[in-house]
Legacy VTK file of the C-alpha trace (Angstrom):
# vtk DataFile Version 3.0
C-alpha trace
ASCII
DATASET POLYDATA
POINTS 503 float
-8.036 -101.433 36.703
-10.646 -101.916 34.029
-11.916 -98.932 32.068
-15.669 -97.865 32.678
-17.258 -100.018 30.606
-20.515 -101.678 30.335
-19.920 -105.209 30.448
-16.136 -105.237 31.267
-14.405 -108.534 32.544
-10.947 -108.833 34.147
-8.987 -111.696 32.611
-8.799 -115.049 33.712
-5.271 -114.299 35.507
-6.032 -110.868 36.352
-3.448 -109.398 34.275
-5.326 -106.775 32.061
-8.935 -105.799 31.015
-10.739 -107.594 27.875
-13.555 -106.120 26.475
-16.332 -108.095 25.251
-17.524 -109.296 22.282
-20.638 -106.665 21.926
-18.049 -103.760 22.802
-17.990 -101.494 19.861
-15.666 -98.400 19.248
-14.914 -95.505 16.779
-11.467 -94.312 16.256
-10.354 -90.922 15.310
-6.844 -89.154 15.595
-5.680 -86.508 18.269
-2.633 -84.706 19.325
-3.767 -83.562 23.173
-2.627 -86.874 24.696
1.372 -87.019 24.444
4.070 -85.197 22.238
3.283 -87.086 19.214
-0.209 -88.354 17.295
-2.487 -91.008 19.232
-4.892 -92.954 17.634
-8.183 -92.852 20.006
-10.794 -95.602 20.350
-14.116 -94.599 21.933
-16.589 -96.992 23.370
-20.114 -96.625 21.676
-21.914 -99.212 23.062
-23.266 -97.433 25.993
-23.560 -94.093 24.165
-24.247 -92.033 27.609
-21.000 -93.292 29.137
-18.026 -93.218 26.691
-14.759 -94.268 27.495
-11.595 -93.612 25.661
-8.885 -95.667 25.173
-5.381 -94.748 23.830
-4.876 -96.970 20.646
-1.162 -96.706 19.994
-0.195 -96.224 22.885
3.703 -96.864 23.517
3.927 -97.641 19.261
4.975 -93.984 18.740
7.913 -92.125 19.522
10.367 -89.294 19.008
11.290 -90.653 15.213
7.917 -92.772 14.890
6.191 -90.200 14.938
3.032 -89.809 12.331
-0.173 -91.523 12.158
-1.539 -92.456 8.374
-4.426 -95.256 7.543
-6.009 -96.945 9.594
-7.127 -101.179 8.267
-10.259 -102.701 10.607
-10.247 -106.263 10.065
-13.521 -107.664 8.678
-15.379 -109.129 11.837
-14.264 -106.022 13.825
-11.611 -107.579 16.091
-8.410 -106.332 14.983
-6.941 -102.652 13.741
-3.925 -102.271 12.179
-2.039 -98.908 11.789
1.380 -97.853 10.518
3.078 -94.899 12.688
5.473 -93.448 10.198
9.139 -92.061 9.768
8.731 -88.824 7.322
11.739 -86.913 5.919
10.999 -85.321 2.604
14.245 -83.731 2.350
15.723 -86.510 2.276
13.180 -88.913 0.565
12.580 -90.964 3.908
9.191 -92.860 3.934
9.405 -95.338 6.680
7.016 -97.169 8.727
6.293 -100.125 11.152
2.859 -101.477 11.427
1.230 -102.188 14.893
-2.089 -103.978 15.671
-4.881 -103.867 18.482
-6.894 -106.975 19.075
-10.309 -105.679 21.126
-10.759 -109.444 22.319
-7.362 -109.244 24.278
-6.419 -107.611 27.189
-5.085 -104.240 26.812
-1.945 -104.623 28.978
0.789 -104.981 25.723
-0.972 -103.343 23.372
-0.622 -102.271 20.659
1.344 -105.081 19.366
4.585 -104.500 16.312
3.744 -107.017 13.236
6.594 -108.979 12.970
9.358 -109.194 10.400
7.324 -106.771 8.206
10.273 -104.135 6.762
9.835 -100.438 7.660
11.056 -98.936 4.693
9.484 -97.936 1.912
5.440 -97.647 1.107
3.932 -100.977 2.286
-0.485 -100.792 2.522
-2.853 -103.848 3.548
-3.675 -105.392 0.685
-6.828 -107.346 2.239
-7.462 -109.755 4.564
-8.625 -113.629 4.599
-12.261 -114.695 4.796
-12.687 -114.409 8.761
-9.927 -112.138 8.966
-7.202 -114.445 10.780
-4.970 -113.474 7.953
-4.046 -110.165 6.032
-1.791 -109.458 3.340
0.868 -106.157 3.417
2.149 -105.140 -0.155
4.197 -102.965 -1.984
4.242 -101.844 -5.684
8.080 -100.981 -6.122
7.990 -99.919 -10.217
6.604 -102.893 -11.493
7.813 -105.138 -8.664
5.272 -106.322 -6.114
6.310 -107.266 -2.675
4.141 -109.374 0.080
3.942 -110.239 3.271
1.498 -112.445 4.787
0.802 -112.039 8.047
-1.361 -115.316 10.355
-2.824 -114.148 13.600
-2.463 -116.753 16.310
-3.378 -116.881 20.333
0.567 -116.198 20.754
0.555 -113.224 18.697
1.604 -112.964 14.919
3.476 -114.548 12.428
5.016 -113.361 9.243
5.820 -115.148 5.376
7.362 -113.686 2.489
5.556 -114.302 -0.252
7.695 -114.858 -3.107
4.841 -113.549 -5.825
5.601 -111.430 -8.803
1.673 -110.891 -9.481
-1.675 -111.291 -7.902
-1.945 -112.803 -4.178
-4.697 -114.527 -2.185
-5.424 -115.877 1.121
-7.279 -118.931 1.392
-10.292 -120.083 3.945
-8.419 -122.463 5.705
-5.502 -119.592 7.303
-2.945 -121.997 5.828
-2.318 -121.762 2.431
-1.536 -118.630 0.301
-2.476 -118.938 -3.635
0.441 -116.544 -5.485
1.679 -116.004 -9.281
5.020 -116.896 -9.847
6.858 -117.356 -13.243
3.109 -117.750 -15.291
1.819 -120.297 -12.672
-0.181 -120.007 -9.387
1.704 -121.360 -6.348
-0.915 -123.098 -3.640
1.709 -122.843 -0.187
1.884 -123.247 3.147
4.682 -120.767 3.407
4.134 -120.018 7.577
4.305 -123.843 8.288
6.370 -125.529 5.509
7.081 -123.278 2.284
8.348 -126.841 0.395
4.520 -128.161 1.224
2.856 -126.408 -2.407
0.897 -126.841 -5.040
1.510 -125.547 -8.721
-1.020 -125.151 -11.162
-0.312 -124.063 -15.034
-2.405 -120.788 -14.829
-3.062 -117.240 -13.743
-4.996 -116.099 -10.943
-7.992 -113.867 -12.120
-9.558 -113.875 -8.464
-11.117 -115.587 -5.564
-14.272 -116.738 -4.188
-15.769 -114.558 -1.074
-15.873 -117.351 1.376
-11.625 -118.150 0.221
-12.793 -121.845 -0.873
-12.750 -121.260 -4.515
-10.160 -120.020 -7.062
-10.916 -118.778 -10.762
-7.720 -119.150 -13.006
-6.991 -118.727 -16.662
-4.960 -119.655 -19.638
-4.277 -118.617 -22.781
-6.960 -121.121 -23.597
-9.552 -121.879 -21.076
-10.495 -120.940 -17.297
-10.547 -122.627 -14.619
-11.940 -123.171 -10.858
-9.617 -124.809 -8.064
-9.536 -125.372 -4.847
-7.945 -122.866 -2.336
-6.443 -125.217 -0.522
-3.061 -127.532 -0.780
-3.552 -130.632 -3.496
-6.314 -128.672 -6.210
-6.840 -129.287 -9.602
-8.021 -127.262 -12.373
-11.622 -127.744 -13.011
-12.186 -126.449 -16.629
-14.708 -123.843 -17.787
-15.008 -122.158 -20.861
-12.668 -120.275 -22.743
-9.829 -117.936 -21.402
-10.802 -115.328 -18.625
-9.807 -112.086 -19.712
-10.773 -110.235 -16.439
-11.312 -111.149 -12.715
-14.800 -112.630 -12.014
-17.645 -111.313 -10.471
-19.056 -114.013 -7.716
-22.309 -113.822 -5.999
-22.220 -112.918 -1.983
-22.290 -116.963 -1.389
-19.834 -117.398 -3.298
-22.089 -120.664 -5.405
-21.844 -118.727 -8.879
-19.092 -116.611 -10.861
-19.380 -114.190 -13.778
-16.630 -113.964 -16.421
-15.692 -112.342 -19.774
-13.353 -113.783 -22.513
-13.232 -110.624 -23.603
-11.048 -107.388 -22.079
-13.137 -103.902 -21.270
-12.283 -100.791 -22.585
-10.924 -98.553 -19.178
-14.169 -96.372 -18.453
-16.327 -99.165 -17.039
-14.344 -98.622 -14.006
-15.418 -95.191 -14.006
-18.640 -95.293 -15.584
-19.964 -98.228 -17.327
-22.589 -96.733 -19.278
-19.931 -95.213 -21.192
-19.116 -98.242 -23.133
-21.828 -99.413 -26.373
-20.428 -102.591 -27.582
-21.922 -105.549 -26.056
-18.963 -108.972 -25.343
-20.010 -111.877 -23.847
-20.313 -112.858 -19.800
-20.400 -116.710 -18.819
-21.956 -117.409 -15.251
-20.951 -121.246 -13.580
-22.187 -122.941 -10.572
-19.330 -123.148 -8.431
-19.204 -126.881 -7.395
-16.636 -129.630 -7.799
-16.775 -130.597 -11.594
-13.859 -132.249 -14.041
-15.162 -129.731 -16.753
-18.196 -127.198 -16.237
-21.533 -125.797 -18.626
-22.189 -122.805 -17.966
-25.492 -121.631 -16.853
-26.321 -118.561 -18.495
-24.771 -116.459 -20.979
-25.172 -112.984 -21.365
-24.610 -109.981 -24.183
-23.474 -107.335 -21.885
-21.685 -103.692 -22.204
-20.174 -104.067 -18.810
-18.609 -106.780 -17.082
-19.938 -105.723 -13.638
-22.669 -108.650 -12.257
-24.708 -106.841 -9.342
-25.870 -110.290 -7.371
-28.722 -109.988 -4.975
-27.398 -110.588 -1.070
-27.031 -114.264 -0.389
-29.809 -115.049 -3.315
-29.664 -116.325 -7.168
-30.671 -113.213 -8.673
-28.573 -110.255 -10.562
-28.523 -107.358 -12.431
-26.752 -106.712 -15.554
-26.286 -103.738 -18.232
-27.300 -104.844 -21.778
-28.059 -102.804 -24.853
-30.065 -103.421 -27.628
-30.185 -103.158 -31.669
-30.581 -99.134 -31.522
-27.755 -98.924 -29.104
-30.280 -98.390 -26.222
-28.721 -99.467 -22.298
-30.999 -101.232 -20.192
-30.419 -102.618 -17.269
-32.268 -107.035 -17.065
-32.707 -109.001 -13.345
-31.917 -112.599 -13.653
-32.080 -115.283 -11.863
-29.465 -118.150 -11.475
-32.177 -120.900 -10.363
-34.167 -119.831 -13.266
-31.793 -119.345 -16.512
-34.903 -118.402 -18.868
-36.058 -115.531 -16.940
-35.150 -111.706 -18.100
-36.987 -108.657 -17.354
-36.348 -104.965 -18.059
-36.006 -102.889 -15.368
-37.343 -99.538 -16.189
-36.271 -96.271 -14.182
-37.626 -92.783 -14.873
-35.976 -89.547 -13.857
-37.492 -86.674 -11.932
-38.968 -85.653 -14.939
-40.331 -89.222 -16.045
-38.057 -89.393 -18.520
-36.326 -92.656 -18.706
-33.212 -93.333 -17.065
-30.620 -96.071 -17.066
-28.984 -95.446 -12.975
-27.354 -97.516 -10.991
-29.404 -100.211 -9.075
-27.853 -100.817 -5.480
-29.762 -104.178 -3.367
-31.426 -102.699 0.097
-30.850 -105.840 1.696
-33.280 -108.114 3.005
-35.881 -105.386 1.772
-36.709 -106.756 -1.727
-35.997 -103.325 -3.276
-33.211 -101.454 -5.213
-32.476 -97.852 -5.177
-31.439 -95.598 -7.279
-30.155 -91.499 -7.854
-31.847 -89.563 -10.688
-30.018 -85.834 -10.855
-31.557 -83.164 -10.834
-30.558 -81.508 -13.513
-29.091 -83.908 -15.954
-26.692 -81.261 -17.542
-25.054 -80.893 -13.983
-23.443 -84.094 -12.742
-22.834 -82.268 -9.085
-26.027 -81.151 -8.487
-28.020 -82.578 -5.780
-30.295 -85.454 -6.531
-33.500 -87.348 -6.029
-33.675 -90.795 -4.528
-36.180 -93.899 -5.429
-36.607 -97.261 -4.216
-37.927 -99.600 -6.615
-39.586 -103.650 -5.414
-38.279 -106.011 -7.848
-42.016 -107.235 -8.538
-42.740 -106.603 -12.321
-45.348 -103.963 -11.931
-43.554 -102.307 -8.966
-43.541 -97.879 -9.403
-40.567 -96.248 -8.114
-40.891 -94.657 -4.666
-39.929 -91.004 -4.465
-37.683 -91.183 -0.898
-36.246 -87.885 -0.699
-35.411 -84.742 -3.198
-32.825 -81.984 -3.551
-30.232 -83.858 -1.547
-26.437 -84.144 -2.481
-25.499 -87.455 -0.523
-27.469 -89.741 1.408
-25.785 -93.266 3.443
-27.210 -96.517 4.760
-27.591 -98.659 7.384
-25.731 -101.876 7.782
-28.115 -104.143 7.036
-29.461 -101.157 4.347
-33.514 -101.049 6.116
-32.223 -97.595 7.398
-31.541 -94.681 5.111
-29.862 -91.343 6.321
-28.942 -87.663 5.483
-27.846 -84.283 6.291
-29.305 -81.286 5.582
-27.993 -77.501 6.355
-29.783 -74.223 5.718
-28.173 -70.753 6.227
-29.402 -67.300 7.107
-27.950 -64.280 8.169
-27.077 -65.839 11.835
-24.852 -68.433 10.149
-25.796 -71.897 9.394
-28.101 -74.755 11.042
-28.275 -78.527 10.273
-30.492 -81.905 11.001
-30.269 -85.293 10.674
-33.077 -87.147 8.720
-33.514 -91.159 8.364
-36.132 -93.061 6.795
-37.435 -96.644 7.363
-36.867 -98.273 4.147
-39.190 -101.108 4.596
-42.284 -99.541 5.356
-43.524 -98.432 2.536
-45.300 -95.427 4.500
-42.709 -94.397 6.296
-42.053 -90.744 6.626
-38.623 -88.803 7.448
-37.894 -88.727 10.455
-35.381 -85.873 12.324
-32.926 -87.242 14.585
-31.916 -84.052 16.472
-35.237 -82.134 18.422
-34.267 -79.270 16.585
-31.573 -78.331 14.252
-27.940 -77.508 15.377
-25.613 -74.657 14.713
-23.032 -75.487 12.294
-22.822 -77.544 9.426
-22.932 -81.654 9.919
-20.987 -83.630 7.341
-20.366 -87.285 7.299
-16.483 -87.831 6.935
-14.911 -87.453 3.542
-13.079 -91.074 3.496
-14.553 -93.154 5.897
-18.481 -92.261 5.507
-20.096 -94.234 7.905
-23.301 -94.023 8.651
-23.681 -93.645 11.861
-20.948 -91.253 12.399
-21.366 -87.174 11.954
-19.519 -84.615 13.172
-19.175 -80.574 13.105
-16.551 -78.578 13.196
-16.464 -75.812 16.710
-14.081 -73.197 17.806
-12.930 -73.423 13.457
-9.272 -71.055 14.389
-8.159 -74.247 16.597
-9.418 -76.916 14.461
-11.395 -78.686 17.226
-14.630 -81.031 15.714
-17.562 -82.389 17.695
-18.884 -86.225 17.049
-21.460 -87.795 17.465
-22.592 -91.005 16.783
-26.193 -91.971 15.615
-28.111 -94.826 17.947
-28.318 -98.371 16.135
-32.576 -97.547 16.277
-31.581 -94.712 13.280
-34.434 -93.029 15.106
-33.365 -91.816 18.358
-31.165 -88.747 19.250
-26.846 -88.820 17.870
-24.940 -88.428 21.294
-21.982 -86.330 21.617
-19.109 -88.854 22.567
-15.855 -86.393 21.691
-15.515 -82.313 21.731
-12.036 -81.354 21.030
-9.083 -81.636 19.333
-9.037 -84.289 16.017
-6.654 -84.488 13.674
-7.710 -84.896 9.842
-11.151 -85.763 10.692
-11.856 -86.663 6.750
-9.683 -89.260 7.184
-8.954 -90.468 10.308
-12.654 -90.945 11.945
-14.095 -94.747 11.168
-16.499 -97.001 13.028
-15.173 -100.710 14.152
-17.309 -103.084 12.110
-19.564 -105.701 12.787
-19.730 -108.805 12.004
LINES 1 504
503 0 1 2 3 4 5 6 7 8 9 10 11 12 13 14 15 16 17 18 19 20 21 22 23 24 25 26 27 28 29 30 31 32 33 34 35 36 37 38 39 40 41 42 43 44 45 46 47 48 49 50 51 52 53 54 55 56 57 58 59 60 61 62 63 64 65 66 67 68 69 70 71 72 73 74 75 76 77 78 79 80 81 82 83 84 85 86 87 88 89 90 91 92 93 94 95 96 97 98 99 100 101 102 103 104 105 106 107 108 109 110 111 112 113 114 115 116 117 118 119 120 121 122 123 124 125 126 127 128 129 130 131 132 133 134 135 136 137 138 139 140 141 142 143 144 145 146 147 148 149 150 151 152 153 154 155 156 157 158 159 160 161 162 163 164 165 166 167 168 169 170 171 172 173 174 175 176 177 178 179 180 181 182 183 184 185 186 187 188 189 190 191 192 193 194 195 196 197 198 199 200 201 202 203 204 205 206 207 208 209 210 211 212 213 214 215 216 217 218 219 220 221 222 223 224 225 226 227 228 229 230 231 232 233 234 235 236 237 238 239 240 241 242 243 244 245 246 247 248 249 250 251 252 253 254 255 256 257 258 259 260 261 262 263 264 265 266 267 268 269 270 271 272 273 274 275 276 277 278 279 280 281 282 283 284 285 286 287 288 289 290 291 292 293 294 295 296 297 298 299 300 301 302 303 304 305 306 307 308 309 310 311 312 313 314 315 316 317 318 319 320 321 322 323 324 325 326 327 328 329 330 331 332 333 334 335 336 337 338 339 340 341 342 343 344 345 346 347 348 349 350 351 352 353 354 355 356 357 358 359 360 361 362 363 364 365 366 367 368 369 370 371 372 373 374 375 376 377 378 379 380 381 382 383 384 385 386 387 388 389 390 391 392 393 394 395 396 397 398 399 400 401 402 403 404 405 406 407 408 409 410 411 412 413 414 415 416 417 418 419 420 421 422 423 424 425 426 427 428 429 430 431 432 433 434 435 436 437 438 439 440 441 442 443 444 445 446 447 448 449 450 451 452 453 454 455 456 457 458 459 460 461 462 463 464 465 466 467 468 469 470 471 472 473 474 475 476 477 478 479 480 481 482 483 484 485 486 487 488 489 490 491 492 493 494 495 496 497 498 499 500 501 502
């Protein structure tokens, strides 16, 4: 018999239940269900009628017993989970991994992926373009192991990939690019691991849509094909670092030139400007590249699905700025200039909003106090644009998918404990005003979980001596009443609690 929900359909031989394609869940981790950890999945598509289904069902057992990470594939269909083997006395770490796939029937689910070894610390790497494909690694002291893993309508199959560096999955779900002895392999190790390509040169990353490889040298870079039969397409000289490609994957951002560590933690650390070159990514026997920029970071912020980017440049008197410019238009530059609370300038990080035409930015609040709470601006990317005050005194604030939608949490306490509400803000109208999502503030304190901070998803803590948590989950409008859909027992909360995505 089908669960309760909204639009299900039996199968086509009545063997199961499918859901479809507009079903979306959250999943969360409980112990009330058997002996041993379950992974949940809630239906949130009709928010007033949840149903629950049990995840990993029948992929635990008396030794398989544990319940850590949990790896949504990027359209949403798939989930894959490791239940785990855990004797520290002993130095045991095993695990097998299982998958759900929420466009099959649930009858024989969850499903073991094949020929993928349970010992040791394997983690999912990533996954191909539309997510037919993922990659399971290891790092075993220096050594890096693969597996590949192709989805198929008859289940799963699994290829060793015989890498000793960097790994990629290509567009097509056939062929795996893979360093090996200085070179990168192009295979098609789950139909025919003798059918390869091998080009002189190291991987330094891959294109967003899988089509395109960038590859270096000790000489020059190079694009290639992801695909069986490429060549190397030369660029400029050698790439020191992986490239940063725009959402479309038609341009890519390298350096010649390696960056000191703390740009990965902060790049406005670093004062000495090296050089980026940006390419159009199209078939060429040797490349020009289209802009090249003095920057003090490496990081190229491209506009969603546009030409335009930001970059962080500094100038004679060791000043930061951050300068939008455009692909399409190689001669334009302009200065963006930010302003904290106190109008003093500012050089923040710039996030896109989407389709809204506007970035936004934190300013602290007291700039000798890196954890204090914050204001937030939104800025239009016209030249004579002023930054838009959105909301002050606030510690952490999330976004909508499509980032039109901005949200937050805010708790007050008094002698009768403490109270919270739920504010969101249109972020394309520019006179918008907060809005409160709960009629009137509830007891406890809301928090957005630690790990997986979704925006849609909240949840409080009740009954605190047993551990039990209340969810809810915010309507797609960002405007209407969160609905309770789970009161009880969850298990690492933090971690656990994460909303299926869409594609």
């Amino acid at each position: 018999m089908c669960p309760a929900l909204s639009e299900c359909s039996e199968t086509t031989n009545n063997a199961g239940c499918s859901y479809p394609a507009s079903e979306r869940f959250i999943v969360y981790e409980v112990d009330d269900l058997n002996p041993w950890l379950n992974l949940v999945g809630t239906s949130i598509t009709d928010l007033q009628h949840p149903t629950q289904v049990n995840l990993s069902q029948g992929a635990n057992d008396a030794e398989f017993d544990k319940l850590l990470d949990y790896y949504w594939s990027p359209d949403g269909r798939r989930l894959i989970f490791p239940t785990l083997a855990i004797d520290e006395r002993n130095g045991i770490f095993d695990q097998k991994f299982f998958w759900f796939d929420f466009d099959q029937p649930i009858e024989g689910q969850p499903r073991r992926l094949p020929d993928v070894p349970i010992n040791e610390d394997y983690s999912v790497i990533g996954w191909s373009p539309d997510s037919n494909a993922v990659l399971i690694g290891r790092n075993d002291f220096g050594r890096v192991n693969y597996y590949a893993v192709r989805f198929t309508p008859a289940g799963a199959e699994t290829a060793l990939v015989p890498s000793d560096g960097q790994v990629e999955l290509c567009s097509d779900d056939t062929t795996i690019a893979y360093e090996a002895a200085g070179k990168t392999h192009l295979a098609a190790l789950w139909s025919s691991a003798d059918a390869e390509t091998v080009l002189p040169a190291l991987l330094r990353g891959r294109s967003p849509d899988g089509n395109w490889l960038l590859l270096s040298d000790e000489q020059h870079a190079y694009l290639a094909k992801c695909a069986l039969q490429a060549s190397l397409e030369q660029l400029a000289g050698p790439a020191a670092i992986a490239g940063s490609w725009s959402s479309n994957s038609r341009y890519v951002f390298y350096s010649e030139q390696d960056w000191d560590d703390p740009y990965e933690q902060d790049e406005t650390m670093e004062t000495t400007s090296k050089t980026l070159h940006g390419f159009a990514v199209e078939s060429a026997e040797r490349h020009t590249p289209l802009i090249q920029l003095d920057a003090v970071s490496p990081s190229v912020n491209f506009e969603p699905a546009g030409t335009r980017f930001l970059y962080l440049a500094v100038d004679g008197q060791s000043n930061q700025a951050r300068h939008l410019k455009d692909m399409a238009r190689p001669e334009f530059d302009r200065v963006i200039t930010t302003k904290d609370e106190h109008g003093a300038p500012i050089v923040p990080t710039l996030h896109w909003l989407g389709a809204t035409g506007q970035w936004v930015y934190n300013a602290a609040l007291d700039s000798q106090d890196d954890s204090s709470s914050f204001a937030v601006y939104s800025l239009k990317t016209s030249p004579t644009a002023q930054p838009r005050k959105l909301v002050t005194d606030i510690y952490e604030v999330h976004y909508s998918d499509d980032h039109d939608k901005m949200i937050w949490l805010e708790t007050h306490s008094d002698n009768q404990g403490d109270n919270s509400q739920a504010y969101s803000l249109d972020l394309v109208d520019d006179q918008s005003k907060p809005h409160a999502l709960f009629p009137s503030p509830i007891a406890g304190q809301l928090r957005f979980a630690l790990y997986n901070p979704q925006a849609r998803l909240l949840y409080r803590e009740v009954d605190f001596p047993n551990a039990n948590s209340e969810i809810f989950v915010v309507p797609e409008d960002f405007e209407s009443e969160p609905v309770s859909v789970k009161r009880g027992s969850v298990v690492d909360i933090d971690e656990s609690l994460s909303l299926q995505p869409r594609p």
